[in-house]
Structures are given as structure tokens and as C-alpha cells.
C-alpha positions as CSV (number, residue, x, y, z in Angstrom):
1,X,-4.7,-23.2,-7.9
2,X,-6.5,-22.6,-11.0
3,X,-5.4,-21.7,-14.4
4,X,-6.3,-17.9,-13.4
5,X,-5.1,-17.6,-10.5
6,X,-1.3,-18.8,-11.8
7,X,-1.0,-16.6,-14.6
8,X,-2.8,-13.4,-12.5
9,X,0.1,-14.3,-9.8
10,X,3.0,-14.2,-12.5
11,X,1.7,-10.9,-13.7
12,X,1.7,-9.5,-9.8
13,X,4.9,-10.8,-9.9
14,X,6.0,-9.1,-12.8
15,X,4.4,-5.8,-11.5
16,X,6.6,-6.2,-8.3
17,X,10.3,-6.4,-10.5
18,X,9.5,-3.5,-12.6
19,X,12.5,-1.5,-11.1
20,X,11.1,2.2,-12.5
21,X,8.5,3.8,-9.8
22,X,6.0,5.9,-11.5
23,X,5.4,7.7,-8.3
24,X,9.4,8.3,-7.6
25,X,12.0,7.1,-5.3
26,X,10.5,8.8,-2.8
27,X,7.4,6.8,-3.2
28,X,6.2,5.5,0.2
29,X,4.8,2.3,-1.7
30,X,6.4,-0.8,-1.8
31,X,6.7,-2.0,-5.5
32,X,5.1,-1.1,-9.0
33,X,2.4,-3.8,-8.1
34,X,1.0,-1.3,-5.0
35,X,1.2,1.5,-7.2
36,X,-1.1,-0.3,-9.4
37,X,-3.5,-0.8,-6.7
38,X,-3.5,2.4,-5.4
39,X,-4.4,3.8,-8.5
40,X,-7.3,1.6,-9.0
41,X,-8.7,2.0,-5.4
42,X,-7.7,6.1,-5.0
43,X,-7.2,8.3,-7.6
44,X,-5.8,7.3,-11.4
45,X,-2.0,8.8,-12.2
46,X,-1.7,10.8,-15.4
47,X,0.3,7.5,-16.0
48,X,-2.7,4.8,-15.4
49,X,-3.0,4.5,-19.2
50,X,0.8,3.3,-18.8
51,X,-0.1,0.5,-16.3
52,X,-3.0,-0.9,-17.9
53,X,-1.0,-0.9,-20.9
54,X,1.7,-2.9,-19.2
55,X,-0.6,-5.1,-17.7
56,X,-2.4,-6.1,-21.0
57,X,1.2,-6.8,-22.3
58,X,2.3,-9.2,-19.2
59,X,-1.6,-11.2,-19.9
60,X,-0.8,-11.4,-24.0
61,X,2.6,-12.7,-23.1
62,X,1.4,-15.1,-20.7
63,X,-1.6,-16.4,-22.7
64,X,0.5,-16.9,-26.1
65,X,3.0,-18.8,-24.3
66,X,0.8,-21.7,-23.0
67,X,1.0,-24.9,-24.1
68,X,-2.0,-26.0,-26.0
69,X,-3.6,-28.0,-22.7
70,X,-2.9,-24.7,-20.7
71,X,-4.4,-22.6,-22.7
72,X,-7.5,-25.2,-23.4
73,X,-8.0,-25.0,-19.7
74,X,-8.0,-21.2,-19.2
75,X,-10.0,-20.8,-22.2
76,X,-12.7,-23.0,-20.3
77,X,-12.2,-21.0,-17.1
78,X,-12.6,-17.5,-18.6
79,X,-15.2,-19.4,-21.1
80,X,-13.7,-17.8,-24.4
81,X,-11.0,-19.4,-26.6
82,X,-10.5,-16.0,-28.3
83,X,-6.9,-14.8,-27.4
84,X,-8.4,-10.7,-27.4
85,X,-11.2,-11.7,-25.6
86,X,-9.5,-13.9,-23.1
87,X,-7.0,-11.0,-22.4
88,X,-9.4,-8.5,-21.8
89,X,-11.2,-10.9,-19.4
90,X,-8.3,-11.5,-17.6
91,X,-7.5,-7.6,-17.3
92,X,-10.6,-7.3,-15.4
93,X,-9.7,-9.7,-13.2
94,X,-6.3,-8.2,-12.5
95,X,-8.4,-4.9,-11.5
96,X,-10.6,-6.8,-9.5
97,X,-7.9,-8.6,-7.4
98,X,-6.1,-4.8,-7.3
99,X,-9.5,-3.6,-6.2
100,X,-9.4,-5.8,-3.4
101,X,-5.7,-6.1,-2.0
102,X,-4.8,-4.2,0.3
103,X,-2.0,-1.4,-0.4
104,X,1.8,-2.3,1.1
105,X,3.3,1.1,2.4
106,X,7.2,1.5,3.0
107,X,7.6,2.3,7.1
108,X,8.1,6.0,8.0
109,X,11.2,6.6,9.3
110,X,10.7,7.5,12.5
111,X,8.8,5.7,15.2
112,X,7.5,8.1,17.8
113,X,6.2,11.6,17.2
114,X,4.3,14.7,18.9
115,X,1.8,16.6,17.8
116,X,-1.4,18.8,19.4
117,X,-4.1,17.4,20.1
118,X,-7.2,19.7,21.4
119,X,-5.6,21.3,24.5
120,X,-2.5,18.9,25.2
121,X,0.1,17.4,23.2
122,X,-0.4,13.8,21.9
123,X,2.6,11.2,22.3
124,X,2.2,8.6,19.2
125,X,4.0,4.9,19.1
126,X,3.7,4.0,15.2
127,X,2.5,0.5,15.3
128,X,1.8,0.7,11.2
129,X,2.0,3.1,8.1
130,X,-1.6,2.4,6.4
131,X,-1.6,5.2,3.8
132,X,0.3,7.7,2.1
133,X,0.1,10.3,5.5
134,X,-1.8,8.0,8.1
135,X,-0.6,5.7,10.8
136,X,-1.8,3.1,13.0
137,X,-0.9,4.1,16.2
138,X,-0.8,4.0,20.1
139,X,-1.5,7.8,21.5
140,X,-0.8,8.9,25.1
141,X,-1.6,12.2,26.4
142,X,-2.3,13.3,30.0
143,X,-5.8,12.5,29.0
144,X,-5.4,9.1,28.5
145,X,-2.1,8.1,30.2
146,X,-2.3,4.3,29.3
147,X,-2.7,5.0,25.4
148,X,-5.4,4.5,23.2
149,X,-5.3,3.3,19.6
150,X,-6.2,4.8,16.6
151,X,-5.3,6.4,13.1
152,X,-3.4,9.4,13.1
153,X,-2.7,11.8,10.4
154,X,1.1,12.8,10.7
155,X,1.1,15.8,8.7
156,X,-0.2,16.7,11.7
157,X,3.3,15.9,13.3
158,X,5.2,19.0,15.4
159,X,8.4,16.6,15.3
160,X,10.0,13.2,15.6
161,X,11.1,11.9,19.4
162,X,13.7,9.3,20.0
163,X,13.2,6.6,22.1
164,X,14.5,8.4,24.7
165,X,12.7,11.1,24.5
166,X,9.5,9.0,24.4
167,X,10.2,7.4,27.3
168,X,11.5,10.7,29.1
169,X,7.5,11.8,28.2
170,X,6.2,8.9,29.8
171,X,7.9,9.2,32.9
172,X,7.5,13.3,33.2
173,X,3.7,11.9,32.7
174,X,3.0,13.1,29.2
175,X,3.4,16.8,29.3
176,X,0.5,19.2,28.3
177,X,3.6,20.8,25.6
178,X,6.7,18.9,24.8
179,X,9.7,21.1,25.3
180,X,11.6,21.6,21.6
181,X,15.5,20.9,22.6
């Protein structure tokens, strides 16, 4: 790996043991690290100046600490041997790799759900959670009894379904309205 790519890494790192969540408890991402990136690919927190902040501060760290062959051969890869410059070169590519990775999402807590869909009721199988309100999932209806995949919103959600009742759906051949117990 190059000299970069190490110290980028021990800064990801760092991002993912901060143990305060900007966004809350509640937060559906997984670390610090994917609220960083979700910032930089969706829209900036009133916090962002926060994170950059932090950022710069795990870089300067980094950079100061290297031995003098280290630092030779970062200073070669980012080609500046001044410290400021270096660390604002390397900030950019910390957004650039955030730009690029994709965002981790916590699982919902619930697997199967219901919800209308045009003139029936669609029966969802959460296969993944890919955004803050959005799924990957597999969808049955009495339209398309074998299930077809796709993202679904699940805001749009009437309610959650147990296994159980999932299955009960699939064998009563995905009713038109799921009956609320």
C-alpha cells in the first residue's frame, strides 16, 4: 500500500472509534466515518465544519509523527514537503475516498412489512437497508406472486409483519388488503 493510502486508512479508522454520533443514537449509520460520508455525498450537517476540523487534526497528527523516511516518502507522493500543504492535500483526498465509498446503514428492525401499492397491498422481504428510509427488497403482491426486486421507500410502510404473518400472506396468496390484528 502506499504512504497515502496507510495514513488515509488510520484516519478512517479513527473516524470509526469516535464514540459521540453527531446525528444521535438513533442514527441509522454505522460509525462517525459514514456520517462523514454521507455528509459529503448528501447534504452538509450544521456540524460539517466539526468533521472537517476533526479530520485536519487526525492528518496533522499523523504527518508530524512520521519518522523522517516516512514522511520523505509521502512528501514525494503528495509532491510537497510543506507540512500545511501536505495536510490540505491529504484532506482532499480524504473527501475524495468519502466521495466514493459507499454509506454503511444499521439494519431496520424489522424484516417484512406491508404497504399499498396502486390497487393491492405490497408484501416486502428486506434483503438490505441502502439509505436513511429506503430498502432493497423482494415485493410480492397478487400482481406478481413470485416477487420482484426493487427499492422501496418504507415511510411508505402501513406496518411490520412477523414471519408468520408473511408467510400466512403467501399462502392466503398475497391478499389485495392485509387484515390489521
Amino acid at each position: 500500500m502506499s504512504a497515502i493510502s496507510d495514513l488515509l486508512d488510520r484516519v478512517v479508522d479513527d473516524f470509526r472509534g469516535i464514540d459521540v454520533r453527531v446525528y444521535g443514537e438513533e442514527s441509522p449509520l454505522r460509525n462517525p466515518w459514514d456520517e462523514f460520508k454521507d455528509q459529503v455525498q448528501n447534504e452538509k450537517s450544521p456540524y460539517w465544519s466539526v468533521y472537517l476540523e476533526q479530520a485536519g487534526m487526525f492528518i496533522r497528527m499523523y504527518v508530524e509523527d512520521l519518522q523522517k523516511q516516512a514522511f520523505a516518502d509521502l512528501a514525494v507522493s503528495v509532491r510537497t514537503s510543506n507540512v500545511d500543504e501536505m495536510c490540505r492535500r491529504l484532506l482532499k483526498r480524504l473527501l475524495t475516498r468519502a466521495e466514493k465509498e459507499s454509506i454503511e446503514f444499521e439494519p431496520f428492525d424489522f424484516e417484512y412489512f406491508y404497504y399499498p401499492l396502486l390497487d393491492f397491498t405490497g408484501y416486502a422481504h428486506v434483503r438490505e437497508r441502502v439509505a436513511w428510509w429506503t430498502c432493497n427488497a423482494k415485493v410480492y403482491s397478487a400482481a406478481a406472486p413470485f416477487g420482484e426486486v426493487g427499492f422501496v421507500d418504507v415511510s411508505r410502510a402501513e406496518d411490520v409483519l412477523t414471519k408468520a404473518q408473511f408467510e400466512q400472506a403467501r399462502a392466503d396468496g398475497w391478499p389485495e388488503k392485509w387484515p390489521r390484528s
